[in-house]
C-alpha positions in Angstrom: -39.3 94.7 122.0 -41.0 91.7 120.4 -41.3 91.8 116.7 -44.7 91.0 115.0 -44.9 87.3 114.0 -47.8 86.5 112.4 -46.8 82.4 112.0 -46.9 80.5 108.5 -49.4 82.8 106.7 -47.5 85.9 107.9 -43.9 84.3 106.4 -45.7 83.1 103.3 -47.2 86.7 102.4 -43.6 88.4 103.2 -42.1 86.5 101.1 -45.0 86.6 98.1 -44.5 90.6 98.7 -40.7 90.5 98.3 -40.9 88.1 95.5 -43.2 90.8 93.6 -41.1 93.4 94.6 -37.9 91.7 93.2 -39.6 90.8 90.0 -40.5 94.9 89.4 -37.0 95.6 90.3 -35.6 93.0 87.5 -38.1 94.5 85.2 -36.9 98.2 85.9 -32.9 97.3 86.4 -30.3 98.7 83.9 -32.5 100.6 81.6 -30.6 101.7 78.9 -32.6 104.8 78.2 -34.2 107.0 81.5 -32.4 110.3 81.7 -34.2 113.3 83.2 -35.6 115.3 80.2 -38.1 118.0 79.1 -37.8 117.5 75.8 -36.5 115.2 72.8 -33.2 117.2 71.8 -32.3 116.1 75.6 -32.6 112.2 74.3 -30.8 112.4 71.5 -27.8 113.9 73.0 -27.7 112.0 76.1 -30.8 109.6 77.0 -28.8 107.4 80.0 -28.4 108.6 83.8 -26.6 105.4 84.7 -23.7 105.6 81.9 -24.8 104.3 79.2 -23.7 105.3 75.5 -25.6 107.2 73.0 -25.8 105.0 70.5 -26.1 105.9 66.5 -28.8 104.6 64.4 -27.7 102.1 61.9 -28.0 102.4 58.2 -29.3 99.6 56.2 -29.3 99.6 52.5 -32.7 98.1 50.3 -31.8 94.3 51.1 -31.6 95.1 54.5 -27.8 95.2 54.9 -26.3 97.0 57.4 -23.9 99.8 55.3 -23.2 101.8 58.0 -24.3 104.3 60.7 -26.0 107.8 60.9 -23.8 109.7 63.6 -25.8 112.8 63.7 -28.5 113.7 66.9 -30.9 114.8 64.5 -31.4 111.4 63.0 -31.7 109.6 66.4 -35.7 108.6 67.2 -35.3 108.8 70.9 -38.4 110.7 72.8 -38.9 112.3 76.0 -41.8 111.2 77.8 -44.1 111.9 80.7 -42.9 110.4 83.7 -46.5 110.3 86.0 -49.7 109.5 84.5 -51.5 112.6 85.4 -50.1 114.0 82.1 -51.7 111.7 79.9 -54.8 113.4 78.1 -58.2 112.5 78.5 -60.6 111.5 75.3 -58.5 111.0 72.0 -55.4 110.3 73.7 -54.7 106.3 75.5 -52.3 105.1 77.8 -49.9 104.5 75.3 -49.5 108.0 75.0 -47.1 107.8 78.4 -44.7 105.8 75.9 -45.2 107.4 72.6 -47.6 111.0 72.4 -47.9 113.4 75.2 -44.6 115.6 75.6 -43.6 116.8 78.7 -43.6 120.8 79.7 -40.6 122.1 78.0 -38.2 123.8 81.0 -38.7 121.4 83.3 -37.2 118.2 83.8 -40.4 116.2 84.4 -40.1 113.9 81.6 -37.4 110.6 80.9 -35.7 108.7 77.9 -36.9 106.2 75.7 -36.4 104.7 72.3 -32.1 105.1 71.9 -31.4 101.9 71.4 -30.0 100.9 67.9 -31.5 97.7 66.1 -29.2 95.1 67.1 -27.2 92.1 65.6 -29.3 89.3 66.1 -32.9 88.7 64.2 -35.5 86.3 65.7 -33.9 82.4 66.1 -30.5 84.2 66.5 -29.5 84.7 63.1 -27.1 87.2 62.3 -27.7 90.3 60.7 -26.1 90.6 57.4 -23.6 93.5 57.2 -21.0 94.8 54.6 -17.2 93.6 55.7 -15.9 97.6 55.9 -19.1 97.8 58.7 -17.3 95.2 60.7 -14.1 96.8 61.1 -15.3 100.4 62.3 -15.6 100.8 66.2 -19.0 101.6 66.3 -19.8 97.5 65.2 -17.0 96.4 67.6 -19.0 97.8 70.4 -21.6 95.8 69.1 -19.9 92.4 69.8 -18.7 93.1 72.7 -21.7 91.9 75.1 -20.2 94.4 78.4 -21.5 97.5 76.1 -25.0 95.7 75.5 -25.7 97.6 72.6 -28.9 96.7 71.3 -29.5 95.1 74.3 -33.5 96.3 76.0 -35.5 95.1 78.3 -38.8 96.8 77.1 -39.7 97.8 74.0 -39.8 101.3 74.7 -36.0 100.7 75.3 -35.6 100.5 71.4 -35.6 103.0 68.0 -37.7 100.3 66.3 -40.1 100.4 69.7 -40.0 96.6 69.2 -37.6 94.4 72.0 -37.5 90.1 71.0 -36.6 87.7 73.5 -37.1 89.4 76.8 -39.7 87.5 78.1 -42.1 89.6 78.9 -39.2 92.4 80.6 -37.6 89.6 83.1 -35.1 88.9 80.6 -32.1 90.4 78.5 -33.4 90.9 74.7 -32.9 92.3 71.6 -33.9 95.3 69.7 -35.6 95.4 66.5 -33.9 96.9 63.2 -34.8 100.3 63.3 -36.1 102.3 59.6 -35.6 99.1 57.1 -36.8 100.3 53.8 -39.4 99.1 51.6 -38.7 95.6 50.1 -36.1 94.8 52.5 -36.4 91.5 54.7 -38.1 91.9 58.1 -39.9 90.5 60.9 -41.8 92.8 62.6 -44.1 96.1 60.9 -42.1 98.4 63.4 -38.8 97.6 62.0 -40.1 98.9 58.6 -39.6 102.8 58.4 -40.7 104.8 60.7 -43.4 106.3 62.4 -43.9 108.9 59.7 -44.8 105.7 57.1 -47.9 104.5 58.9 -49.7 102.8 57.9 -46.6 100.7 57.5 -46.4 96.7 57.4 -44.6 93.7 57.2 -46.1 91.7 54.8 -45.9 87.5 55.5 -44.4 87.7 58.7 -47.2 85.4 60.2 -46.2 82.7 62.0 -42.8 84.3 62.9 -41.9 84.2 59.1 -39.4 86.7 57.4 -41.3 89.1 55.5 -41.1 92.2 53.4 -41.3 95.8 54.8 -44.3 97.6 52.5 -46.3 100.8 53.1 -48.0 103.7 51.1 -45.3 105.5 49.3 -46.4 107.1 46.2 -43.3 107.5 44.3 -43.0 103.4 44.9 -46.1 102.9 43.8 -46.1 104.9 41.0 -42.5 103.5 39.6 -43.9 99.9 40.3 -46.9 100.8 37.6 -44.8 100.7 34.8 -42.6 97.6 35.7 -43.8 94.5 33.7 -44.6 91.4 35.3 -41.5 89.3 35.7 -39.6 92.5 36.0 -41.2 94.0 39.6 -38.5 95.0 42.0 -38.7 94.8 45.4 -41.1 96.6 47.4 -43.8 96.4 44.3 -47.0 94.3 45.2 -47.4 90.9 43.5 -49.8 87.6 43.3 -47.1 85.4 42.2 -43.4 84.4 42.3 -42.7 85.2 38.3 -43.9 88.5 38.4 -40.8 89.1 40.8 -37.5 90.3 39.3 -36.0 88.5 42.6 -38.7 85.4 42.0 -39.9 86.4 45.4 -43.6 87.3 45.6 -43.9 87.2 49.8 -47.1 87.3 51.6 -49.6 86.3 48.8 -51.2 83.3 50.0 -54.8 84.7 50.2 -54.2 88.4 48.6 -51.6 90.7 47.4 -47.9 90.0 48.5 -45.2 92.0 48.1 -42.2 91.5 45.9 -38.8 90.9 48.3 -35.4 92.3 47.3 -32.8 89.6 46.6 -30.0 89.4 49.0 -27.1 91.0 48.9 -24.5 90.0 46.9 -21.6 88.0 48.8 -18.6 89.3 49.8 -16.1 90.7 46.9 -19.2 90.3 44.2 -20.3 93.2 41.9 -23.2 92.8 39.8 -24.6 95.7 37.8 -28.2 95.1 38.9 -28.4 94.4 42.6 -31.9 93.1 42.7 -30.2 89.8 41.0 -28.5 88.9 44.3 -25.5 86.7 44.3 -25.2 86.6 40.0 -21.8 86.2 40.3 -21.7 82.8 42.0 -22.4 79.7 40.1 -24.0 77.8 41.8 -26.8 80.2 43.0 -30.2 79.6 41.9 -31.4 83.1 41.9 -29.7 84.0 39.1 -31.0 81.3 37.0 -34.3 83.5 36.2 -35.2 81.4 33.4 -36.2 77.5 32.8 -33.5 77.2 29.9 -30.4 78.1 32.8 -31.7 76.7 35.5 -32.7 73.4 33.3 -29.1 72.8 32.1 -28.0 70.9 34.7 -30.8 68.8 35.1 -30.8 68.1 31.6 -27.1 66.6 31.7 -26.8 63.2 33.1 -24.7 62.6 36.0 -24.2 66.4 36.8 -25.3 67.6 40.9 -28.3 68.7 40.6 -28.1 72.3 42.4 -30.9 74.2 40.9 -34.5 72.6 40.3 -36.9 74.2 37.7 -40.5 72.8 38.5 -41.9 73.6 34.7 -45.4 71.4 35.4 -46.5 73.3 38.4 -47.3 76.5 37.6 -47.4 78.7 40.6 -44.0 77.3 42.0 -42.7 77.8 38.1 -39.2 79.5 39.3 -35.8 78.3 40.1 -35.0 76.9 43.6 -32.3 75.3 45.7 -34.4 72.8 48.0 -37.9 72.7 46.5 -40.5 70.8 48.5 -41.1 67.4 47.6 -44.8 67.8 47.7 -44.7 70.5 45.1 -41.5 69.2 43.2 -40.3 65.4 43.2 -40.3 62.6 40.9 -39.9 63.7 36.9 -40.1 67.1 37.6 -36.7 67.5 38.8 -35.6 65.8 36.0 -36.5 66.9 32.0 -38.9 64.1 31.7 -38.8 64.7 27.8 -35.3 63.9 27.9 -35.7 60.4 29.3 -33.3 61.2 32.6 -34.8 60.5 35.7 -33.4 61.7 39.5 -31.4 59.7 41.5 -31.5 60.1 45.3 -28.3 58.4 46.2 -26.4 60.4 43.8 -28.6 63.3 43.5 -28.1 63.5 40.1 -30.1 62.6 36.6 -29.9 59.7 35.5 -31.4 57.8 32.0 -34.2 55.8 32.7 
């Protein structure tokens, strides 16, 4: 028996077929998430088919550190959904109801996984998440680091808790999941890594561009608590129009409207401060700390001491303490009191008399 040859055109359109039919199949391999369900109790306890752990949701504290992990099925986010689109409603409900709304009928197992993967270790540009040391040492982190568990590891972002997966290009590629349930204040990068789905409507405020932003919805109590902070004094998570009304001298977001204030950084390693919202008070040379002109100023003011910290008193909306001011903002006199005849030197990077 012959087989069909249909010459060059045939051969090319075979091979355009199995070229789309790999491409699905690298899009649908090694789901994390995709067990048989009929309802979201299912998911929590056990959402993989293919042997893939249940992993816990991680806990970050209001700077956005990681402190540790909520063990518990109840806490877990993960959903049974429909798995044909003949269950999807009609009228007020969309398509992305298959992924997020329409439940499955409860008895049978017509339904699969999604949304149990923990945030994982990387952010955006492949920074590091910031985590407490005694978080690095438990198990749960180690599986983390080890790549053969691929935790936080998705392909879509239906894979993930935070329902957002970076760096997969599209599904044909390995990524990331988002944190998952950051609180207000706390750094962030994308509006579904800030609470939960209960907080809508929730938003990362000054994240455009790929910028780090700051987690913000509608929470009463917050908003409330943030009416009788005086300007200079806001903590994170209250809204702002400029850096100085921010305990952490972080107003983010307010380049045309309202920002939000950020929450300073954790404090390093081994340092306690009695008011967190400082950040790293203990070290010396941070600039945070250095809330007012008159601390931040001392060095400058002292010929032939490293300048570390820059005060830009003559322009007003950059008024605050910084590390590595722009030179289009702050340069010349500025970074050195001009009133005490000292002017900057590059080469040294100290002040200097005129």
């Amino acid at each position: 028996m012959t087989a069909v040859n249909g010459g060059p055109l045939w051969s090319a359109g075979k091979c355009a077929v199995q070229s789309i039919m790999s491409f699905g199949k690298r899009i649908g391999a090694k789901r994390p998430c995709g067990a048989a369900c009929s309802d979201d109790s299912q998911c929590r306890a056990s959402p993989s088919s293919d042997g893939h752990e249940r992993q816990n949701v991680i806990k970050y504290d209001r700077h956005g550190t990681v402190e540790g992990f909520l063990t518990e099925e109840k806490d877990s986010p993960a959903i049974c959904v429909p798995s044909t689109m003949d269950q999807i409603k009609d009228g007020a409900q969309s398509l992305r109801t298959r992924f997020t709304g329409a439940a499955p009928v409860k008895g049978t197992l017509n339904g699969f996984c999604r949304r149990c993967v923990s945030g994982g270790i990387l952010l955006p540009g492949k920074t590091q998440v910031k985590y407490l040391e005694s978080v690095s040492k438990t198990d749960e982190w180690k599986k983390f680091e080890d790549e053969a568990n691929e935790y936080g590891k998705c392909k879509r972002n239906s894979d993930c808790m935070s329902d957002m997966c970076f760096g997969n290009n599209f599904g044909t590629m390995q990524g990331n999941c988002a944190p998952y349930n950051l609180p207000i204040g706390a750094s962030c990068y994308y509006k579904q890594s800030c609470g939960t789905a209960m907080n809508e409507p929730r938003k990362c405020i000054g994240n455009g561009f790929g910028r780090k932003g700051v987690c913000w919805w509608e929470d009463e109590e917050k908003i409330n608590n943030c009416a009788t902070q005086t300007d200079g004094d806001k903590k994170g998570g209250c809204e702002c129009t400029g850096d100085k009304q921010c305990h952490s001298k972080l107003c983010i977001g307010n380049w045309w409207s309202v920002g939000v204030c950020q929450t300073a950084l954790k404090p390093k390693a081994g340092a306690t401060v009695v008011n967190l919202d400082q950040g790293d008070d203990t070290n010396p040379e941070s600039c945070t700390v250095r809330k007012t002109a008159e601390k931040c100023i001392s060095d400058q003011s002292t010929p032939g001491t490293k300048v570390k910290c820059t005060w830009c008193a003559d322009n007003t909306h950059f008024d605050k303490c910084r590390k590595k001011p722009w030179s289009a903002t702050c340069s010349g006199g500025i970074k050195c009191p001009s009133w005490k005849n000292l002017k900057y030197d590059k080469k040294t990077k100290t002040c200097i008399q005129k």
